[in-house]
N, CA, C and O of each residue as an XYZ file, in Angstrom:
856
protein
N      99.896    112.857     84.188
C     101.028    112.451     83.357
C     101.446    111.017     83.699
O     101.636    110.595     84.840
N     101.526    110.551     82.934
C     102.432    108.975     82.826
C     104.044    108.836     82.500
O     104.796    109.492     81.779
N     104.159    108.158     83.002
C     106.092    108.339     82.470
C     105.771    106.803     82.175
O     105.305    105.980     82.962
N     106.274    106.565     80.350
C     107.174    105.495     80.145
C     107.919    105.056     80.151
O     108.698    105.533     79.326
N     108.554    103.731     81.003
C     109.895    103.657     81.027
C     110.182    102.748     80.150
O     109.236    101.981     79.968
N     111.366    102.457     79.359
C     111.681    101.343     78.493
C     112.618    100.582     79.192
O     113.292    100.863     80.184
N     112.515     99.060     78.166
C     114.247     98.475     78.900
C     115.441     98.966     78.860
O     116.271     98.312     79.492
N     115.910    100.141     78.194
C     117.205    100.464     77.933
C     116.892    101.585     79.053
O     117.804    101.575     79.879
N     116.186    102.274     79.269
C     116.046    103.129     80.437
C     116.440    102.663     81.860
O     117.195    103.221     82.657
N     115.701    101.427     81.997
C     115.786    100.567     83.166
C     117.777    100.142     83.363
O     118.522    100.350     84.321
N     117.998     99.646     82.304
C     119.104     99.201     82.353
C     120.141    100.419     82.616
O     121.154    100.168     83.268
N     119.886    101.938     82.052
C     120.825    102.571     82.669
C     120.610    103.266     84.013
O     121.205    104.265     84.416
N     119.661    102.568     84.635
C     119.063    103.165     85.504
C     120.409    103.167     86.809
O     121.487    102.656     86.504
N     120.226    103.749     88.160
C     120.785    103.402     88.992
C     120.638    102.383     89.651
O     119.486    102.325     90.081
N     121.485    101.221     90.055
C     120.757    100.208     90.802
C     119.810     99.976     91.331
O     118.886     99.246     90.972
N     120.011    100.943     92.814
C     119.401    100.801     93.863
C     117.523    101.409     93.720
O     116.666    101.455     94.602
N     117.420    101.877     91.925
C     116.568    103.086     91.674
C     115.912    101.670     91.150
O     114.867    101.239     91.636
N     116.701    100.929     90.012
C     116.057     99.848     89.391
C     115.541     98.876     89.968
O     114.675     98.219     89.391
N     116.001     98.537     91.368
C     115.675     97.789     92.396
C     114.306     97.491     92.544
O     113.588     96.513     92.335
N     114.144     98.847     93.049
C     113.098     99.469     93.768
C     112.181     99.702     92.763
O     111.266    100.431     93.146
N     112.119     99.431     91.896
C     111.258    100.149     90.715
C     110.481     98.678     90.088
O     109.312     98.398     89.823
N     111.438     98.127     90.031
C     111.033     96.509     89.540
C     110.552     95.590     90.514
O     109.794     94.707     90.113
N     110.906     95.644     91.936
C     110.100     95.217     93.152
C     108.880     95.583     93.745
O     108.108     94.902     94.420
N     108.803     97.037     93.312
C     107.198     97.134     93.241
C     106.413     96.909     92.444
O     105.278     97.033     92.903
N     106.453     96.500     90.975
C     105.451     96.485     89.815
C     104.981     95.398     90.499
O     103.998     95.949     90.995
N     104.928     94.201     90.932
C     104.285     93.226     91.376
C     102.872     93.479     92.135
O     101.881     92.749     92.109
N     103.013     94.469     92.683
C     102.057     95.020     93.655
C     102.364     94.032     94.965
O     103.276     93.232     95.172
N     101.064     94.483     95.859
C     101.407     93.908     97.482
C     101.740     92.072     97.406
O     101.297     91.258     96.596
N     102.478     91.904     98.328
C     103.041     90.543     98.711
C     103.080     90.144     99.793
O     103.023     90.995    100.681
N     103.201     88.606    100.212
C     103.383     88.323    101.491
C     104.519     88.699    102.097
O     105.518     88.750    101.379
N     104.654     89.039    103.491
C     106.325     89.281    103.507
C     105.766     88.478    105.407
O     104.948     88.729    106.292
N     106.911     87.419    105.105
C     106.741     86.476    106.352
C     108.363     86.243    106.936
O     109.360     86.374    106.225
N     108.375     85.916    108.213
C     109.625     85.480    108.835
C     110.219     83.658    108.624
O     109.692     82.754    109.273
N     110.942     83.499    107.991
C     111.516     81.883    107.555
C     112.078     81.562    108.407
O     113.069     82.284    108.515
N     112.023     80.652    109.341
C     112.738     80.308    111.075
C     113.381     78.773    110.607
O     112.501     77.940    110.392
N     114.659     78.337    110.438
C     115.580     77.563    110.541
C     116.858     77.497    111.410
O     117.503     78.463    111.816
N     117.176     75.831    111.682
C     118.008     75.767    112.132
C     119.320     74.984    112.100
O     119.164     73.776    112.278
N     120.765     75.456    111.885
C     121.385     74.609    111.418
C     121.535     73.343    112.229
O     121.076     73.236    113.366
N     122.142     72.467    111.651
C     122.403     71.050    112.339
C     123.428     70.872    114.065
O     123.764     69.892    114.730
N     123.691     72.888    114.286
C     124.063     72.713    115.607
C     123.348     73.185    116.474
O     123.616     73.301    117.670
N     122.048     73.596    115.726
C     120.696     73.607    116.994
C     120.536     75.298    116.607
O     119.536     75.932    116.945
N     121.477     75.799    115.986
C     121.728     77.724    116.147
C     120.310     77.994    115.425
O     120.186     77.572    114.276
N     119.706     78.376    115.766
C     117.951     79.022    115.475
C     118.407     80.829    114.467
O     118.981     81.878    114.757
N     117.962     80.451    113.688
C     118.317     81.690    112.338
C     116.781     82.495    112.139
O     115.943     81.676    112.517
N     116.306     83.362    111.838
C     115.148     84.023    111.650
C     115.766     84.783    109.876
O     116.927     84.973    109.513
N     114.884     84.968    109.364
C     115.141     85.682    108.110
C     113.821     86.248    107.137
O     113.079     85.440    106.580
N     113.671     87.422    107.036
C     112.417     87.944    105.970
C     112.356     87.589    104.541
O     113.267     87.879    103.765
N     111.478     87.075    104.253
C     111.222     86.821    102.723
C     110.202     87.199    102.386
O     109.345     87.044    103.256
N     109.634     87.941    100.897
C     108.519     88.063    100.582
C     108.456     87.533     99.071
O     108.044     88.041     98.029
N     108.988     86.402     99.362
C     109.098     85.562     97.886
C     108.183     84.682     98.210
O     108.123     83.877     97.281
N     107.465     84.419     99.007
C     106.610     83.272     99.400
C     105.226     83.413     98.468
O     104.692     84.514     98.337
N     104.659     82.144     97.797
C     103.807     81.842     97.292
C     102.966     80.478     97.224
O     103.690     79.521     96.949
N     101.489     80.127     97.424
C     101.354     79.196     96.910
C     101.555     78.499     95.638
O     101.776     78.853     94.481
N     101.405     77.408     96.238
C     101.762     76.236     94.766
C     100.218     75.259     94.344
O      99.733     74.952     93.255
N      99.762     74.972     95.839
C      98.726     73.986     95.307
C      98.353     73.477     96.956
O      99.147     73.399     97.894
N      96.658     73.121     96.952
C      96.320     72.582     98.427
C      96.429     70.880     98.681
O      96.137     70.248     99.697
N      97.050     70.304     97.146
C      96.630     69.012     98.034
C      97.604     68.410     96.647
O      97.088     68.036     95.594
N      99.181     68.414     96.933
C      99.422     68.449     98.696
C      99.420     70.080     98.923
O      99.374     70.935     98.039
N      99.488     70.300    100.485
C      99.471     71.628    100.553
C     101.163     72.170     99.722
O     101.893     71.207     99.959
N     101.615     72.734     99.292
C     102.720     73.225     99.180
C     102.884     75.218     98.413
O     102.381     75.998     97.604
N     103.841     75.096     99.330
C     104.573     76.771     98.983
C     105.919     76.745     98.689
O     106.734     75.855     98.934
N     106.119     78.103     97.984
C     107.615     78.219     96.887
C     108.111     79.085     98.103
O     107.289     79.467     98.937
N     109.632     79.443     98.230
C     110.417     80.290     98.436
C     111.677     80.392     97.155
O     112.535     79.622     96.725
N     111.246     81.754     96.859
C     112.368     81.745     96.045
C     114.064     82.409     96.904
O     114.210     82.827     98.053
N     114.799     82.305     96.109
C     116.293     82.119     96.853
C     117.080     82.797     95.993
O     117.259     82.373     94.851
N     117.786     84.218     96.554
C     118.755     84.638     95.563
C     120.093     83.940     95.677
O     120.694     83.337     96.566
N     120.404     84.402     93.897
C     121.871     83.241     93.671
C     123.022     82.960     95.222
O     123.014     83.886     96.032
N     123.615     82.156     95.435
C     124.759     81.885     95.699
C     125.889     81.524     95.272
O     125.809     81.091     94.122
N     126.991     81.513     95.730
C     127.130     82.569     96.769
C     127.000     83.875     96.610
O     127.057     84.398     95.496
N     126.778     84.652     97.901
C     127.235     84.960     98.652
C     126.513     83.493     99.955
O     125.308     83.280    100.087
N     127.313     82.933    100.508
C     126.383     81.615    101.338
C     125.460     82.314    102.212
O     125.808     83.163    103.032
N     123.972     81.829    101.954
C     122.252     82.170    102.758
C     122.255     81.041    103.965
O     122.455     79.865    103.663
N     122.054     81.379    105.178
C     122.299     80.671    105.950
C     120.670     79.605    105.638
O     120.472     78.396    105.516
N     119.677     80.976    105.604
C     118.520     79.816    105.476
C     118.367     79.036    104.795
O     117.707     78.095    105.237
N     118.801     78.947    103.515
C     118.927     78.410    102.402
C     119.782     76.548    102.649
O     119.555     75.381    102.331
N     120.716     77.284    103.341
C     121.761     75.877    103.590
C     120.805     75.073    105.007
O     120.636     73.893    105.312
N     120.611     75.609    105.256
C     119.706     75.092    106.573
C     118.890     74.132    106.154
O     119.009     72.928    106.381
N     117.859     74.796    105.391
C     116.596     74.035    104.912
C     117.410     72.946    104.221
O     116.951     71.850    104.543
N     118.662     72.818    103.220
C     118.741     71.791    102.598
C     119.330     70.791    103.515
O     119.097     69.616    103.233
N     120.157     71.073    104.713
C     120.623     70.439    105.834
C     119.694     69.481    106.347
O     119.879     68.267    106.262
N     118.474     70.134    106.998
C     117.905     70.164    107.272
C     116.373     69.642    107.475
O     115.695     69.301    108.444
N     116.185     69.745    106.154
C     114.592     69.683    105.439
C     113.683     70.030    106.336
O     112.743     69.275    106.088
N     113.258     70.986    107.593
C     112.364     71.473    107.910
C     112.477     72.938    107.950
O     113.524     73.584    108.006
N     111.429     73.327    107.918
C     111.210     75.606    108.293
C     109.986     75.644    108.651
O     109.091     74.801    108.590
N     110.025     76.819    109.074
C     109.005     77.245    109.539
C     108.486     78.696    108.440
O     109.213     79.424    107.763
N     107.102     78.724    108.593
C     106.940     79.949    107.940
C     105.938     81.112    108.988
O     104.923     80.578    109.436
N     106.090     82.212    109.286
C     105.519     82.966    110.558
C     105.330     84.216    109.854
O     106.066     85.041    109.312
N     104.000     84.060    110.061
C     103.062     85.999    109.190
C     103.827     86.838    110.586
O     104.228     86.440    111.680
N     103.792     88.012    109.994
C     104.650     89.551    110.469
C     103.491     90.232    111.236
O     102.540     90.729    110.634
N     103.559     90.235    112.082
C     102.294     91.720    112.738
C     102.510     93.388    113.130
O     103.647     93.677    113.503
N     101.992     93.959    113.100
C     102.584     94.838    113.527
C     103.437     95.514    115.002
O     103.937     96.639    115.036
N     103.440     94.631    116.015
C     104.033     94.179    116.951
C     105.751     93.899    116.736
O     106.578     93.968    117.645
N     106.040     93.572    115.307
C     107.617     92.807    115.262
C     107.727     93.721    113.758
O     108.900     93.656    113.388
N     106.960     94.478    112.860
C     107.712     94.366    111.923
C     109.330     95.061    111.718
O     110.303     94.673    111.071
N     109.079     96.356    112.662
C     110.673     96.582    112.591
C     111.469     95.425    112.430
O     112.049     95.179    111.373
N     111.536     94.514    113.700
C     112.171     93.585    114.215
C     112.737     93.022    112.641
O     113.812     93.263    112.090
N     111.418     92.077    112.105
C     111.349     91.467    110.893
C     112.574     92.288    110.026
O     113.688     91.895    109.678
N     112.057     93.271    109.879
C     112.972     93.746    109.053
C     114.195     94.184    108.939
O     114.756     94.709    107.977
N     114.696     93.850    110.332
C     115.776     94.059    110.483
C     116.818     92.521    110.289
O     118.038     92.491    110.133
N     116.070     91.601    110.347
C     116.498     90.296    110.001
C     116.962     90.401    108.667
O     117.637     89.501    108.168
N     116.609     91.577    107.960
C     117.431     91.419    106.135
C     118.881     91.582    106.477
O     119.641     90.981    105.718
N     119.487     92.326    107.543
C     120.756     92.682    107.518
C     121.788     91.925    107.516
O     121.812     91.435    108.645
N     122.999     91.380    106.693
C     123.900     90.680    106.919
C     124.867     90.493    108.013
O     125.861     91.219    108.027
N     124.675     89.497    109.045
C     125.186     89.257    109.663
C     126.107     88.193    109.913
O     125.825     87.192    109.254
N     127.089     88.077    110.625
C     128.243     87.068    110.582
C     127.901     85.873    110.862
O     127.284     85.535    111.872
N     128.289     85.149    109.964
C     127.688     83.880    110.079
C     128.061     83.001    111.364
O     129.223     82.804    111.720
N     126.710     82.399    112.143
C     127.543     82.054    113.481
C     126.423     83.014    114.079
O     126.092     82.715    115.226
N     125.850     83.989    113.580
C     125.456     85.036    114.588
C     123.391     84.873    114.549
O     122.655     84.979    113.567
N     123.030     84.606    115.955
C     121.199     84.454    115.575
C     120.468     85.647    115.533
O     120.666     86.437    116.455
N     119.532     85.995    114.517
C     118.871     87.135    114.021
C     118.182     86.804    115.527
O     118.213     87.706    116.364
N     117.852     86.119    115.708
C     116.245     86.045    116.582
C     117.194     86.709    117.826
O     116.873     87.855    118.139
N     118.118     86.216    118.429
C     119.591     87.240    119.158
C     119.205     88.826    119.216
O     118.736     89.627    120.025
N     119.704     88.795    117.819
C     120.363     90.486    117.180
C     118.989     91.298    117.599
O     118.929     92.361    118.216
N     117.698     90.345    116.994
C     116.383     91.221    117.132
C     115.499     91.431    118.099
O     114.547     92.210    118.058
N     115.916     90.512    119.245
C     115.106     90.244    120.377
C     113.560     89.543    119.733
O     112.462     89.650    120.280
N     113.871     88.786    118.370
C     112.614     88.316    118.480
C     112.735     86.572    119.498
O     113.920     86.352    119.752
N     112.056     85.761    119.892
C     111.730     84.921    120.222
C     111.648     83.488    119.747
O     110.468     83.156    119.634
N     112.741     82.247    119.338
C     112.546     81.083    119.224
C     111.549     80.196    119.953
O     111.507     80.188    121.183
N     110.881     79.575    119.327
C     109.800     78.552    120.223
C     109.988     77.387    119.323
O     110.163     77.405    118.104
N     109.935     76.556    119.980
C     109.912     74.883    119.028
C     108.464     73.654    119.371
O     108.215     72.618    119.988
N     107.970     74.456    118.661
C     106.529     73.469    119.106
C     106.333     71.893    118.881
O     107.155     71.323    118.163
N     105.520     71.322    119.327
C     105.308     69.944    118.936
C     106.262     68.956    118.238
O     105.886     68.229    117.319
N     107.964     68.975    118.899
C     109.228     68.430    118.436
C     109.465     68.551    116.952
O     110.223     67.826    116.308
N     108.667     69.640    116.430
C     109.441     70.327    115.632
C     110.683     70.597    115.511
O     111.017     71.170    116.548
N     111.695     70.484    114.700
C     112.956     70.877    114.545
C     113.513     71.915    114.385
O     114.676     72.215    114.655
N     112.496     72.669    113.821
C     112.746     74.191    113.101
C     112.498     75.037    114.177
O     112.349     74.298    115.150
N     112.356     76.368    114.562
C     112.031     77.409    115.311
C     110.969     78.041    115.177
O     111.395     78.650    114.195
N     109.827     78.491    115.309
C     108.920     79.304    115.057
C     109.279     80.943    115.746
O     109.858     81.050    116.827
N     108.972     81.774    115.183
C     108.981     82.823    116.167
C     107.570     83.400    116.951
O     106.591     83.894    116.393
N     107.725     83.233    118.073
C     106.796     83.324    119.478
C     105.873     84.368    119.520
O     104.759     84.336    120.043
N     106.559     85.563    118.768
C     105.440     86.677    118.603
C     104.734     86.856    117.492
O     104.124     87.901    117.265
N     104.759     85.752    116.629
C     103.917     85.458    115.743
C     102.629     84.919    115.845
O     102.410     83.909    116.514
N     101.343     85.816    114.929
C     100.150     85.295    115.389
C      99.530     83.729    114.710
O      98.770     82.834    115.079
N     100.339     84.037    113.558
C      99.799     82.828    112.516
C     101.000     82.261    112.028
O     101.731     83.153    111.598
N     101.634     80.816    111.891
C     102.615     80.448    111.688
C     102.300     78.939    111.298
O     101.326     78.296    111.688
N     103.435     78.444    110.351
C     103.365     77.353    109.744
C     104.571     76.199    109.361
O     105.468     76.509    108.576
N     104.516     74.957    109.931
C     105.713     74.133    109.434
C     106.406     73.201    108.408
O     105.977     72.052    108.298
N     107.166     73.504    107.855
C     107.379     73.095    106.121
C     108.570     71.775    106.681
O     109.480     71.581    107.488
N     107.730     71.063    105.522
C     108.704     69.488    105.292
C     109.638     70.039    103.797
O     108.761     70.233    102.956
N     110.882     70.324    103.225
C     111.626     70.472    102.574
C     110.628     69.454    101.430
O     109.984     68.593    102.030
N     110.440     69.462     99.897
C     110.386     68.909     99.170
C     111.204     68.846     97.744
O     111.765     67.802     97.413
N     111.237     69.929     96.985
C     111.967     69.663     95.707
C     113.007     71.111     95.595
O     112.652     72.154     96.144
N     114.230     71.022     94.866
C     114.761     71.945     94.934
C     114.846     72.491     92.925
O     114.959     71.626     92.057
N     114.769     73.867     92.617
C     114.866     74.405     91.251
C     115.461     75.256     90.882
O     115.119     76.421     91.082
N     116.779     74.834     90.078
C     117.337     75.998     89.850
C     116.686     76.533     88.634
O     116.331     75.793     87.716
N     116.477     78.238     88.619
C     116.013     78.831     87.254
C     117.476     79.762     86.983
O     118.142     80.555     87.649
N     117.549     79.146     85.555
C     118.870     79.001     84.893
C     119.188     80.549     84.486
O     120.342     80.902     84.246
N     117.987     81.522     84.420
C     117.803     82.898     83.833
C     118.595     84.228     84.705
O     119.148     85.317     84.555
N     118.175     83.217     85.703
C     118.943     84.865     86.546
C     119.697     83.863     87.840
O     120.027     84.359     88.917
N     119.847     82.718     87.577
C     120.721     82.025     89.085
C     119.913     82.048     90.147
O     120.487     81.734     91.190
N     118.578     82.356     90.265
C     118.134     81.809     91.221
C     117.822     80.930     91.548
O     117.633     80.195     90.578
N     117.430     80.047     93.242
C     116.669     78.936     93.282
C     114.939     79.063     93.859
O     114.524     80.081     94.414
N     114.256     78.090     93.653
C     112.988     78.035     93.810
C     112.953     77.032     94.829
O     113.256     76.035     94.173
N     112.745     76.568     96.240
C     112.326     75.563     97.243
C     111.061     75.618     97.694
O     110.553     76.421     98.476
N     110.398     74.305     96.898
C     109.353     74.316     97.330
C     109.079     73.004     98.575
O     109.759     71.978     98.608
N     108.054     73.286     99.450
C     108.018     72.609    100.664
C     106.786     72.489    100.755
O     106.019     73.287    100.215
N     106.340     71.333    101.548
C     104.768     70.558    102.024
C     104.656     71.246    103.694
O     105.451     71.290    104.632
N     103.323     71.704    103.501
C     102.901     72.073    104.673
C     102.431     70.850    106.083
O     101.560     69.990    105.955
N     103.114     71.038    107.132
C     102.871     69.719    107.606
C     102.359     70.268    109.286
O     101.867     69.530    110.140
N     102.614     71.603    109.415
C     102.137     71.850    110.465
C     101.065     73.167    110.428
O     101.085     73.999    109.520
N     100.491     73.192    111.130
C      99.676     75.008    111.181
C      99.133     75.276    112.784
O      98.563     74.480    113.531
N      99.534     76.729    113.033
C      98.908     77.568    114.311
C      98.327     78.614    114.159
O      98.911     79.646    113.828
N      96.573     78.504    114.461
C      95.880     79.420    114.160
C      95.169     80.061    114.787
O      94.106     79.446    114.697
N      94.965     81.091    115.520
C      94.065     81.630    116.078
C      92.682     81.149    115.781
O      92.212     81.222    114.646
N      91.899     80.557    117.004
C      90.768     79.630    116.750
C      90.036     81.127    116.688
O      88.925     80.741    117.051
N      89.831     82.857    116.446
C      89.392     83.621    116.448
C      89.438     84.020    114.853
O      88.441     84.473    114.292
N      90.536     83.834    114.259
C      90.792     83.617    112.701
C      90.193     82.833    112.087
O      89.615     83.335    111.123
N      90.029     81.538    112.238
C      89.674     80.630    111.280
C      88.080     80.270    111.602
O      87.524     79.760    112.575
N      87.472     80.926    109.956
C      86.685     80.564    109.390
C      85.325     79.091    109.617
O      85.677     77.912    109.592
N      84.285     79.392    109.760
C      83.489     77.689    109.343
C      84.088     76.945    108.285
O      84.682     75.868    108.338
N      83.740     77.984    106.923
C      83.911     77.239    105.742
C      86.052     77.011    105.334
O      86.233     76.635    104.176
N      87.373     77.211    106.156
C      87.934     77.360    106.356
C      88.915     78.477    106.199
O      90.116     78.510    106.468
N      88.157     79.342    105.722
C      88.969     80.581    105.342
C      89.392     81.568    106.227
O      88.603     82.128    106.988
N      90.588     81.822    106.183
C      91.420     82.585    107.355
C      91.838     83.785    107.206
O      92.714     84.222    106.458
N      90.866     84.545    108.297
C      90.982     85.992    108.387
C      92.012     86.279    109.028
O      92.163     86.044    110.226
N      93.159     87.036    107.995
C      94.130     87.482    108.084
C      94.487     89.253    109.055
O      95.343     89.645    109.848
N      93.250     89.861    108.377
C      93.084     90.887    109.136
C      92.848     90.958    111.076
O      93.133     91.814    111.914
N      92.160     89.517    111.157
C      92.041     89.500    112.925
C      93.068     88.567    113.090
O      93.150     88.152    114.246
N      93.760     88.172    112.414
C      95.920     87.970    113.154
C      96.797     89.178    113.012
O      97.920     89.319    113.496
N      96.027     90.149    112.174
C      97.128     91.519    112.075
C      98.308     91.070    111.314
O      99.476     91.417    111.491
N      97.748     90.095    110.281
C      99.021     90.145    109.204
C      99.310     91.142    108.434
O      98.340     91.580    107.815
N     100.343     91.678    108.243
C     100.886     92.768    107.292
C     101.026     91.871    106.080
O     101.092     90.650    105.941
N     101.053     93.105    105.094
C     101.989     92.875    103.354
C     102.704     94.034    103.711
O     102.753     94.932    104.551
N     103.429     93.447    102.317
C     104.357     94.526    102.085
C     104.283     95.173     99.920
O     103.535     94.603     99.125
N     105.133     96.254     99.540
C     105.698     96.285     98.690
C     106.509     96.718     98.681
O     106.916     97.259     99.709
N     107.404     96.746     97.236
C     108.558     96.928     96.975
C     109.749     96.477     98.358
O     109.336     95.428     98.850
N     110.768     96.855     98.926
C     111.619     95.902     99.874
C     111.672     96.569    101.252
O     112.399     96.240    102.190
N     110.948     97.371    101.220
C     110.625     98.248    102.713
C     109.496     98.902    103.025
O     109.494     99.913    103.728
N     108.238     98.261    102.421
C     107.344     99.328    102.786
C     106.139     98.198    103.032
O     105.721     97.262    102.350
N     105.851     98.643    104.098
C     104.808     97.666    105.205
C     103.368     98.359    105.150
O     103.207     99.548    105.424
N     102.380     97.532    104.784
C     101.448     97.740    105.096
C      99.930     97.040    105.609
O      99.794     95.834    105.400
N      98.957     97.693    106.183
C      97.500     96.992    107.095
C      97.019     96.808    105.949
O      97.602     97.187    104.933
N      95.901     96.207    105.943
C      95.075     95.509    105.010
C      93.424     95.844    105.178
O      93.100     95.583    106.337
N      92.441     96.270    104.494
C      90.868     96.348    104.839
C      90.392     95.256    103.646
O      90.568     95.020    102.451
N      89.684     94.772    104.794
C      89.065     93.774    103.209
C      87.653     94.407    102.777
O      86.888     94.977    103.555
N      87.479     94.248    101.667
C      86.305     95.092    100.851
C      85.241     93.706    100.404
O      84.047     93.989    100.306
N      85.566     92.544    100.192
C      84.588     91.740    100.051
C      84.903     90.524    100.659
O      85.867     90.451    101.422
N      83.925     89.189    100.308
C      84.475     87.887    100.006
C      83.459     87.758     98.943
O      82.448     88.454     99.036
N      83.661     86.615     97.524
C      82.677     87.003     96.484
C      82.390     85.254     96.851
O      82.982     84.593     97.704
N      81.288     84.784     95.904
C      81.188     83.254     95.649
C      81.750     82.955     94.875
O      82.540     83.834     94.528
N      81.826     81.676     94.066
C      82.313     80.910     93.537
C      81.740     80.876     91.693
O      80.637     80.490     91.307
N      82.632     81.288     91.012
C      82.617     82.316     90.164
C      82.019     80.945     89.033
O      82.620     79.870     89.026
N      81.113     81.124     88.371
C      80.566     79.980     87.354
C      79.738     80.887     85.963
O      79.126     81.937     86.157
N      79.857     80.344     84.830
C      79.623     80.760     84.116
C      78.228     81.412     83.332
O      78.090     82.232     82.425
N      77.112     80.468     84.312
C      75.460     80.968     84.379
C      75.091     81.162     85.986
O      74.027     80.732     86.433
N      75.831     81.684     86.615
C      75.717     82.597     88.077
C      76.440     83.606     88.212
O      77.628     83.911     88.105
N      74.932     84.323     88.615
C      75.702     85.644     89.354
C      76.586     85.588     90.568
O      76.259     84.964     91.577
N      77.682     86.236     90.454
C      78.434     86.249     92.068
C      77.646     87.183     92.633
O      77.032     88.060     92.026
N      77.670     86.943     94.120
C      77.192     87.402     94.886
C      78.284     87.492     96.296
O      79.282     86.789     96.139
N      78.244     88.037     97.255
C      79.194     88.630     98.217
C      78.592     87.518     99.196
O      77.428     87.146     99.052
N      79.416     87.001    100.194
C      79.327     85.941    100.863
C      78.997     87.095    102.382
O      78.124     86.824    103.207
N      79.646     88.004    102.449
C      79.534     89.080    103.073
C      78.188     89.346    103.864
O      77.905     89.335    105.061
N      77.532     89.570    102.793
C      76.475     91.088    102.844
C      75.215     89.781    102.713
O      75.142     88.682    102.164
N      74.322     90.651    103.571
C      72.964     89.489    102.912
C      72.578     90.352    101.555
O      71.701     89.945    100.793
């Protein structure tokens, strides 16, 4: 059986039902830790799985940003600011991670509340978190408001990277599975990853073939 749902269904739906219902159609996502710090040094940790590429050259990635107010500390940070950090989740911290969604008093450090770990590498400004296997440092670039639902879009240039020299690839591709990066879907549900291929480079009089397998 299939259940159709319509928009007027959705709309009388229960919130917390519609939430959850519309956060998973996307299917799996990145869900990474955003490490900022305000201009009095206070080191903030926060989960997002709004993260996406944009483009490799320049390198850049989106975070999207729900409306304000209610005031996002990371949000004001990064514009303070103009640096973040971005840090893949392992299974080692994800509780932790996820406990960084909870609203806390402003003034107050997740990385504190969670016992996760601030590190500031290479006079970086921003924080990385320490029990992270794969992590990355963002230069602030353009800010977007989308006028439809009040959100913002910040997109940022990649200017730093830490990689497990056991992860990364000849041809540069980075195995995510030997850092033990998680996804996630919908706003609480974590999961491992098996990879089933790598294919070639898809052209219109070639066969793909698996980069894999002889």
């Amino acid at each position: 059986m299939t259940r159709h749902i319509t928009s007027k269904e959705l709309s009388e739906m229960d919130k917390q039902e519609r939430v959850h219902v519309i956060n998973s159609l996307g299917g799996f996502k990145s869900v990474v830790l955003v490490g900022t710090s305000c201009q009095k040094l206070k080191p903030n940790v926060a989960i997002f799985s709004s993260l996406f590429h944009i483009g490799a050259n320049p390198p850049l990635v989106g975070l999207v940003f729900r409306p304000t107010p209610p005031e996002r500390d990371t949000y004001s940070n990064i514009l303070a600011t103009g640096r973040y950090t971005i840090n893949h989740i392992n299974e080692s911290i994800y509780r932790q991670a996820h406990q960084t969604s909870a609203r806390y008093e402003k003034g107050i450090s997740e990385f504190e509340m969670t016992g996760l770990t601030p590190t500031y590498l290479d006079d970086f400004s921003a924080p990385y978190v320490a029990e992270s296997h794969l992590k990355f440092g963002i230069q602030f670039r353009e800010k977007i408001d989308i006028t439809i639902n009040h959100t913002t879009l910040l997109i940022g240039e990649i200017i730093q990277i830490y990689i497990p020299e056991t992860c990364l690839e000849k041809d540069g591709f980075i195995n995510l599975e030997k850092a033990n990066t998680l996804t996630c879907s919908g706003l609480d549900s974590y999961h491992r990853t098996i990879q089933l291929d790598r294919l070639s480079y898809a052209k219109p009089d070639k066969e793909i073939t698996s980069l894999l397998k002889d």
